[in-house]
C-alpha positions, 0 to 999 in steps of 0.5 A: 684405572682413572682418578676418582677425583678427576670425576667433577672436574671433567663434570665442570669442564663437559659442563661448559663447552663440549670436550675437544679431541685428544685435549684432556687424555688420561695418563692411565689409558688401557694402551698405555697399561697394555705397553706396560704390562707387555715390555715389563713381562718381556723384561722380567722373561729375560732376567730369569733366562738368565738363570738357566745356564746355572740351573743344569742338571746331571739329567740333562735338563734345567733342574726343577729345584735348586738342589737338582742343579749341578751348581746349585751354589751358584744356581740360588745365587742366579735366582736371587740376582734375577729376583731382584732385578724383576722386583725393581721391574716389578715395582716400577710397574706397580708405580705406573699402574698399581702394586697388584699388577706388579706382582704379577709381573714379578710371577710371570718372570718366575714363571719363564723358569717354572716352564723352562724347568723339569718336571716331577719326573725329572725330581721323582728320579733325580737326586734332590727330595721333598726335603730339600723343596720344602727349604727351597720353598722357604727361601722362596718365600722370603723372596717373595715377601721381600719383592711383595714388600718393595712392590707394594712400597714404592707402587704406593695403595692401591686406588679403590683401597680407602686408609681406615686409619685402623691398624688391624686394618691397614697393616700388612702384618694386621688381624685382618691381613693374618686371617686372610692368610689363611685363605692359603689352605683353600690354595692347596685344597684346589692344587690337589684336585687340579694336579691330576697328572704329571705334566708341566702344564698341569703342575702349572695350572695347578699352582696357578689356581691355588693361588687364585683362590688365595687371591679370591677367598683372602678378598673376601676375608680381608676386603679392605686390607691391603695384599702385601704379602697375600702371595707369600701364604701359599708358598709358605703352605706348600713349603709345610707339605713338602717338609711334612712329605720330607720329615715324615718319609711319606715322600721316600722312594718316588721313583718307584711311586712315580711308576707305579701310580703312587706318587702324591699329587703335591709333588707334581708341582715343583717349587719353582712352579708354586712360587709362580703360581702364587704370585700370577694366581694371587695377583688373578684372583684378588683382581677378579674379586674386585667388584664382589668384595669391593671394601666399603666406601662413603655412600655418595 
């Protein structure tokens, strides 16, 4: 992404002489943000690879939830530790390139664990419950708020967002931010109909589209507000489900539901799996959303 304001300056230079070769490179080339995006995936993939060990489960497999883990103490622990370091990750990344693309750095290192993780099949007969996800979920997403929060502080505004100097507008915590927030309930409408079956692909494209669409929709409710904590909406919507499911009973005896084609479609997609999905979704969609909500500018 170039510098708007090197526009009439390179305009001046062109101008006058023909430009020499290699004399006037930006710093911000597609190469250079290739470089990036790759070393920093590969850096936030072995940070939460770290986390496996902690994450093992009495079925043999990496636990998809914490509570699955038989540590699951010292499982939270790991996630928070290598959270943490992927944020710091992360937020450099939104520095050299911008914050958008920082939290999708920071979802693709979830997302190593989500697809190292077990299935619905291994929660649906293990030992943990949709109770037990909808607290994870919760605590995802104050991770998720936190790491947004520091991505966004240190990779500074994003370019093509103008300051209005409107605080219902500008603040992360703002009327327009809130309103986009709720382009979350359109997440778990896609994730439904996309979580068809119950394999981990699945439950990964699923929450992956769930959070693109918060991305895309909250773009268009919200064009010129910064999505600081855009990503934290779905988790939070998913985190109300699995309660619902949870406290309501309707998410009681999955075993059996899992055999006999009762199962509900949400909890084909385990926490760890939605947080990923949020973050890379949301990042994707309101990326994509850039040049059909572009927020308004001084028409030159």
């Amino acid at each position: 992404m170039t510098d708007p304001s090197s526009g009439s300056a390179a305009t001046a230079g062109t101008s006058s002489q023909p430009a020499k070769p290699g004399a006037d490179v930006s710093p911000d080339t597609p190469v250079r943000r290739l470089i990036v995006l790759v070393v920093s995936i590969a850096l936030a993939a072995i940070a939460f690879r770290a986390v496996q060990p902690f994450m093992g489960s009495s079925r043999g497999v990496v636990g998809p939830q914490v509570a699955d883990a038989e540590r699951p103490l010292l499982a939270g622990l790991a996630i928070v530790a290598a959270f943490g370091i992927t944020s710091a990750i992360a937020a450099l990344v939104g520095r050299l390139v911008n914050a958008v693309v920082g939290v999708f750095v920071l979802g693709c290192g979830v997302g190593y664990l989500a697809m190292r993780a077990g299935s619905s099949a291994d929660f649906a007969f293990g030992t943990s419950s949709p109770l037990a996800g909808g607290i994870e979920l919760l605590a995802w997403a104050a991770l998720a708020a936190a790491g947004s929060h520091l991505i966004f502080k240190v990779g500074g505004p994003l370019p093509d967002f103008p300051v209005t100097t409107e605080d219902e507008i500008d603040s992360p915590l703002g009327r327009s931010a809130r309103m986009s927030w709720v382009a979350a309930l359109a997440g778990l409408a896609v994730a439904w109909l996309a979580a068809a079956t119950a394999t981990k692909g699945q439950a990964l494209g699923a929450a992956t589209l769930a959070g693109f669409a918060t991305g895309a929709f909250g773009r268009m409710v919200a064009p010129r507000t910064p999505p600081v904590y855009l990503a934290v909406a779905p988790i939070a919507a998913f985190a109300v489900v699995f309660l619902f499911l949870g406290i309501t009973g309707a998410g009681d005896d999955l075993a059996t539901k899992f055999v006999e084609g009762g199962y509900p479609r949400f909890l084909r997609m385990m926490p760890v799996d939605i947080v990923a999905g949020a973050l890379c979704g949301t990042a994707l969609g309101f990326g994509f959303m850039r040049s059909f909500a572009a927020p308004a500018t001084d028409s030159r």
